[in-house]
C-alpha positions, -999 to +999 in steps of 0.1 A: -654-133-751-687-127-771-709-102-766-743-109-752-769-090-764-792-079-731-828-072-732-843-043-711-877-049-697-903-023-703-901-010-665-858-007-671-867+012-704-889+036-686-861+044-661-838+046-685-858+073-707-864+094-680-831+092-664-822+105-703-845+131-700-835+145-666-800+148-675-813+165-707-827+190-684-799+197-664-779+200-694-800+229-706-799+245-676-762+245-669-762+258-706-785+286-698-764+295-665-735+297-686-745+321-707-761+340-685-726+341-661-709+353-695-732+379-703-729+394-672-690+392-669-692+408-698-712+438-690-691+439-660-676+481-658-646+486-659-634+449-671-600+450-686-591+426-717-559+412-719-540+429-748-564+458-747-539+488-762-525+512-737-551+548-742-527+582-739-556+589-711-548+561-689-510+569-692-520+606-686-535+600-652-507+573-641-486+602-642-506+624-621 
């Protein structure tokens, strides 16, 4: 089957470009939540990292 080659009309254009530029938008945003979620997870006290070595002070007070 060939391909037909489809004209937009200027008002389909228009749409289009600010359909683009909407999701553009929400794309940055997201992005910034993101970081903003991981910056704050990472400030988080306390947070524990996997394969973070065992301290002699947190075996210390286990044994208490």
């Amino acid at each position: 089957m060939a391909k037909r080659k489809v004209e937009l009309t200027e008002e389909q254009k228009q749409k289009n470009d600010e359909i683009l530029a909407r999701l553009e938008a929400d794309r940055e945003r997201l992005v910034e939540e993101t970081r903003a979620l991981q910056q704050r997870t990472k400030r988080k006290p306390g947070r524990k990292r996997k394969g973070q070595p065992v301290t002699e002070e947190i075996v210390m007070n286990s044994q208490l």
